[in-house]
C-alpha positions in Angstrom: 42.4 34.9 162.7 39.7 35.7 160.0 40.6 36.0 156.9 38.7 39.4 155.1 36.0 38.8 152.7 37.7 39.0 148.9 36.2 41.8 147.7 33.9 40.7 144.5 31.8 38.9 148.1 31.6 42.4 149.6 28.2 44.1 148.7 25.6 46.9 149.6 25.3 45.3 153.4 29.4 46.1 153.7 28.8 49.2 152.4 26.2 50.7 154.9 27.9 49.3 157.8 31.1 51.2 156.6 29.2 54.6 156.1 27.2 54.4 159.1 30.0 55.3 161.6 31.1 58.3 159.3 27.2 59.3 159.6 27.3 59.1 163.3 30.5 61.1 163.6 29.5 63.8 161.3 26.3 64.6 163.2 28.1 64.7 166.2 30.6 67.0 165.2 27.9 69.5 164.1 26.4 68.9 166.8 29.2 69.7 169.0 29.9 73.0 166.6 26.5 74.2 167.2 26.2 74.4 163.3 22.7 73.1 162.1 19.1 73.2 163.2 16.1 71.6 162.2 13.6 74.2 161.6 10.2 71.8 160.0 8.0 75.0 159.7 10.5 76.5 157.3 13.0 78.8 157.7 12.8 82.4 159.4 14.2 85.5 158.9 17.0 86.8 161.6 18.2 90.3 162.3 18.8 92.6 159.6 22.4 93.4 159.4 23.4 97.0 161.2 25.0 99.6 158.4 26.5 102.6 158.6 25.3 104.4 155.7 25.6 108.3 156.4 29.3 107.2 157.3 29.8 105.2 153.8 28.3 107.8 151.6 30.1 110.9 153.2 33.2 109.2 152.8 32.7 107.7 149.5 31.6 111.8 148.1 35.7 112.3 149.3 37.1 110.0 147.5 34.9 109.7 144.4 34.6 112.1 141.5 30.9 112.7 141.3 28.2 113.8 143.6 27.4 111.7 146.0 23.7 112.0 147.5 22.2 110.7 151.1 19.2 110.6 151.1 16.7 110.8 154.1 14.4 107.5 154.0 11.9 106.8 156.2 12.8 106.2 159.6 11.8 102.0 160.1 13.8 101.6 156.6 17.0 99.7 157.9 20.3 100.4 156.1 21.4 96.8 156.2 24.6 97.1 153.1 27.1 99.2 151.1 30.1 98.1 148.6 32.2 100.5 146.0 32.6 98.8 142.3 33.7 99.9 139.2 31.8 99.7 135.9 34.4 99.3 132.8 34.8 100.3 129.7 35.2 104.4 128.6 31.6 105.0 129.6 32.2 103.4 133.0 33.2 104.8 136.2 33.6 104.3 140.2 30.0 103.1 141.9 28.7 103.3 145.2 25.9 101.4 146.7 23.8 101.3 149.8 20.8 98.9 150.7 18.0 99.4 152.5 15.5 96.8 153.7 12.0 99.0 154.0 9.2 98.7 156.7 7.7 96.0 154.5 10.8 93.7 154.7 11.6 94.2 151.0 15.4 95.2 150.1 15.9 98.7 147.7 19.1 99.0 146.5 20.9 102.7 145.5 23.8 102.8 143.0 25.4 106.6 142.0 27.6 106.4 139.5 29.4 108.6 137.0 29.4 105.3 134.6 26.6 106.4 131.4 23.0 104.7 131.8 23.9 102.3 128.9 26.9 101.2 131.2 25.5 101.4 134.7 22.5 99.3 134.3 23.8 95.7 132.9 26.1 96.3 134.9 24.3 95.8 138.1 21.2 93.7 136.1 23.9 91.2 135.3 22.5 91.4 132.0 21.3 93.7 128.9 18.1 95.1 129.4 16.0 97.7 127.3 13.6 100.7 128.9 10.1 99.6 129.5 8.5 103.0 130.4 9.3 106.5 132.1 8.2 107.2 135.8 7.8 111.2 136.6 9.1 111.5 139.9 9.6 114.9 141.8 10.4 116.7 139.0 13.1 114.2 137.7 12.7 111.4 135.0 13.3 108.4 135.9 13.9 105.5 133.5 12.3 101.9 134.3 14.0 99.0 132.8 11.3 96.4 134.0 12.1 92.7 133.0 9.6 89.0 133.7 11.2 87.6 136.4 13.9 90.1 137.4 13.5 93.2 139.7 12.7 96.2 138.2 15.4 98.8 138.0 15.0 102.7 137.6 17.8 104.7 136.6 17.8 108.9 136.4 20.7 111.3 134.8 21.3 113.8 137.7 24.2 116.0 135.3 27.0 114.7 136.8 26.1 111.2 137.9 23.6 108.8 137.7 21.4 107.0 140.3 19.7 103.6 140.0 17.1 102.0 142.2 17.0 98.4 142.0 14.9 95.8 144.7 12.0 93.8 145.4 10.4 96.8 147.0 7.0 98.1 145.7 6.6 101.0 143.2 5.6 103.6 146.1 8.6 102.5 148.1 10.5 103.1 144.5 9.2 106.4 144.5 9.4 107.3 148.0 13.3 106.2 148.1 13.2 108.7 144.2 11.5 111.2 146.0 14.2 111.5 148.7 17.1 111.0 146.0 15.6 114.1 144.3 15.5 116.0 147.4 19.1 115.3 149.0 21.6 117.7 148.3 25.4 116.5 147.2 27.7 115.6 150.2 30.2 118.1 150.5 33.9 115.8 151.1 
């Protein structure tokens, strides 16, 4: 019987001969699971979640304490997300949040919030920002908070809560998604 190589003789050629099974066997796993692809063009996008959204914000306007709008987008915007959150701190308060992806294939997201402007908006930035400008939509005024390299946010005071628009979306899809905040009514719960 051999005897095995003491190990200060064992090099680089040992080592790839050891690794290549566990190579092999990982690639066949995942090919088994049906888990990767090879894609050399790049990746591409795939369906755009489904979400209920009229079903989210009527039930969110029952169990929060501000008004909570729906507002009527265009019809090839896709509502692809929602989630609830709480901003801290004495000027905070309960949020809800919607997404839309619009015709262009560019995300908007839509906070309401009873949480002050100063709260609400590092809050969803991630960060503190300060306002870069005003933007006169339908008769309400809309705060921009516009940052290099971060998506532009606009935030409004509607009395009893506020609503921020956040996204990669253009500034007439910003309006157009403004323009139908400042048109819907509150849900009733």
């Amino acid at each position: 019987m051999a005897e095995k190589k003491p190990r200060i003789l064992q090099n680089n050629k040992d080592m790839m001969w050891s690794i290549i099974p566990l190579v092999l066997l990982c690639l066949i796993v995942a090919g088994v699971a049906s888990r990767c692809s090879f894609s050399p063009g790049g990746p591409t996008s795939g369906p755009v979640p489904q979400f209920d959204v009229d079903a989210s914000l009527k039930y969110d306007a029952g169990v929060l304490g501000f008004p909570v709008r729906d507002p009527a987008v265009p019809e090839d915007w896709q509502p692809n997300s929602g989630s609830r959150g709480v901003v801290g701190g004495d000027s905070g308060g309960d949020v809800t949040t919607v997404g839309y992806i619009t015709s262009k294939g560019r995300y908007l997201q839509l906070s309401q919030s009873a949480a002050t402007e100063e709260a609400l908006v590092p809050w969803v930035a991630g960060d503190l920002r300060s306002p870069t400008g005003v933007a006169p939509v339908a008769g309400d005024r809309w705060v921009e908070y516009a940052e290099e390299g971060s998506e532009p946010i606009w935030v409004t005071d509607l009395g009893d809560v506020r609503v921020l628009i956040k996204g990669s979306g253009t500034t007439e899809e910003f309006t157009e998604l403004a323009t139908a905040v400042d048109a819907a009514q509150p849900l009733t719960p």
